[in-house]
C-alpha positions in Angstrom: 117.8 92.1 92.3 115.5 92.9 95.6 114.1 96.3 93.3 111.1 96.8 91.6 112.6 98.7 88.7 115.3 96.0 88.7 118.3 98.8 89.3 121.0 97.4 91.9 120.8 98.8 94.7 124.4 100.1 96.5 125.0 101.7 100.2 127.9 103.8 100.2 128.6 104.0 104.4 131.9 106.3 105.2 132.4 109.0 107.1 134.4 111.1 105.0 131.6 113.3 103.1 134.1 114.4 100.2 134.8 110.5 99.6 131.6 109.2 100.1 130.2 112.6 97.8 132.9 111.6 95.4 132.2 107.9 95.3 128.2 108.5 94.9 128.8 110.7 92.1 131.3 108.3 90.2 128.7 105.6 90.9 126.0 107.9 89.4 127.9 109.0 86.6 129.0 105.8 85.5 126.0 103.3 86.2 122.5 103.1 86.2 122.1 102.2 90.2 120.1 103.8 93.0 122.9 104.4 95.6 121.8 105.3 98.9 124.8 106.9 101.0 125.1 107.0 105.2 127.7 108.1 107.1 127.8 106.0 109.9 127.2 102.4 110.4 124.5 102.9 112.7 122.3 104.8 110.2 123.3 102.0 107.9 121.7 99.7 110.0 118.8 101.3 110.2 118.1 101.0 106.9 119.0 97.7 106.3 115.0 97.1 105.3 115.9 99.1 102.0 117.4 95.7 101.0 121.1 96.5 99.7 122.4 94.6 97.1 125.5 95.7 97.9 127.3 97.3 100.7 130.3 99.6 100.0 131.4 99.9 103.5 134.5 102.5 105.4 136.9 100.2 107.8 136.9 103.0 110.1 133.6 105.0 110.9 134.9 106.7 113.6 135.5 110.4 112.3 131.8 111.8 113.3 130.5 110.0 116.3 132.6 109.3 119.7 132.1 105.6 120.1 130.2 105.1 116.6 130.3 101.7 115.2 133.0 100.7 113.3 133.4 98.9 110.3 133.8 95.5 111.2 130.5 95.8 113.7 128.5 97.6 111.1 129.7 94.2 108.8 129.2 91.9 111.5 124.9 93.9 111.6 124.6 93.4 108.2 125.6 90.2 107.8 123.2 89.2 110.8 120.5 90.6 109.1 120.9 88.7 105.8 124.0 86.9 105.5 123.9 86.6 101.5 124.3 90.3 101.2 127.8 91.4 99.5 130.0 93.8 101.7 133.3 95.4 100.7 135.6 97.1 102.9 137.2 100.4 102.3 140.3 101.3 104.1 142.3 103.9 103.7 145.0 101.7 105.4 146.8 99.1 102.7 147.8 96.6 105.5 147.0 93.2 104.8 146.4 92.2 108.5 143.3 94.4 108.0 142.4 92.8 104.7 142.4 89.6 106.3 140.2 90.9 109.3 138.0 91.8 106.7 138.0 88.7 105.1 137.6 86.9 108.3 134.3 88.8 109.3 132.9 87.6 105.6 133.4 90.9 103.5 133.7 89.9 99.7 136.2 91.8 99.1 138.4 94.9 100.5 139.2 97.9 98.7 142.0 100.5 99.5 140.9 104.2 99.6 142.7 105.9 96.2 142.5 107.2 93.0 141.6 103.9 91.6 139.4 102.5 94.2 136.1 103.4 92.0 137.2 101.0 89.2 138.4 98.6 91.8 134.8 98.8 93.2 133.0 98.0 90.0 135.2 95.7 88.6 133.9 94.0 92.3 130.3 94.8 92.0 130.2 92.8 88.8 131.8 89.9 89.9 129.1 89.7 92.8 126.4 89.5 90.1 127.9 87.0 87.8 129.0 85.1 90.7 125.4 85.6 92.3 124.0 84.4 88.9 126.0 81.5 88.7 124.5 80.5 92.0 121.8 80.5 90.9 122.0 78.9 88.1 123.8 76.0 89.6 120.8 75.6 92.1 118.3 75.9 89.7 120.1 72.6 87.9 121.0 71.0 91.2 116.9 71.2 92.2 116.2 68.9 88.9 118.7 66.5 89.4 
């Protein structure tokens, strides 16, 4: 965790203001995390120095800005600025040449927009961190060997 107060830290980026608003308060409701929430990729980006630990991210982005970033850019940003941190798409489309274009661009994982995306998304978010802790694990007894 990248925190002081050691609380993850999750970016909600979409630009549907009654999802993301929903999301943030399930998030809220349901876990102790500081969410931060943007709804375009751009802003994302520009607040990449906030160090995410996780990025929820819309496939999309394109309902609020003419020529805004979309998902797969904003993915592409993030990952240029610190490739270890976790990004899952959301679509609202359940096509799986889109999950694979996902994949492909190194998202985690890709979630499609419904009623249960939210458990979906935290059954996700604590994979990362056992996964994560494995890691490190594994490379704390790989450095004594």
């Amino acid at each position: 965790m990248t925190n002081s107060d050691n609380k993850i830290k999750i970016f909600l980026v979409d630009d549907d203001a009654l999802f993301l608003k929903s999301l943030e308060i399930e998030f809220l409701e349901n876990a102790d995390f500081i969410i931060e929430t943007y709804p375009t990729g751009e802003q994302c980006i520009a607040n990449l120095s906030h160090n995410p630990d996780v990025v929820i991210l819309d496939y999309q982005l394109d309902g609020i800005v003419e020529n805004a970033m979309n998902g797969l850019q904003t993915l592409e940003k993030v990952k240029a600025f610190n490739p270890d941190t976790p990004v899952i798409m959301l679509s609202s489309q359940d096509k799986i040449e889109v999950a694979v274009n996902c994949m492909h661009h190194k998202a985690f994982d890709y979630v499609v927009k419904s009623e249960t995306a939210f458990v979906r998304l935290q059954k996700i978010i604590s994979a990362i961190f056992k996964y994560q802790k494995m890691e490190k694990e594994l490379n704390w007894y790989m450095d004594r060997m």
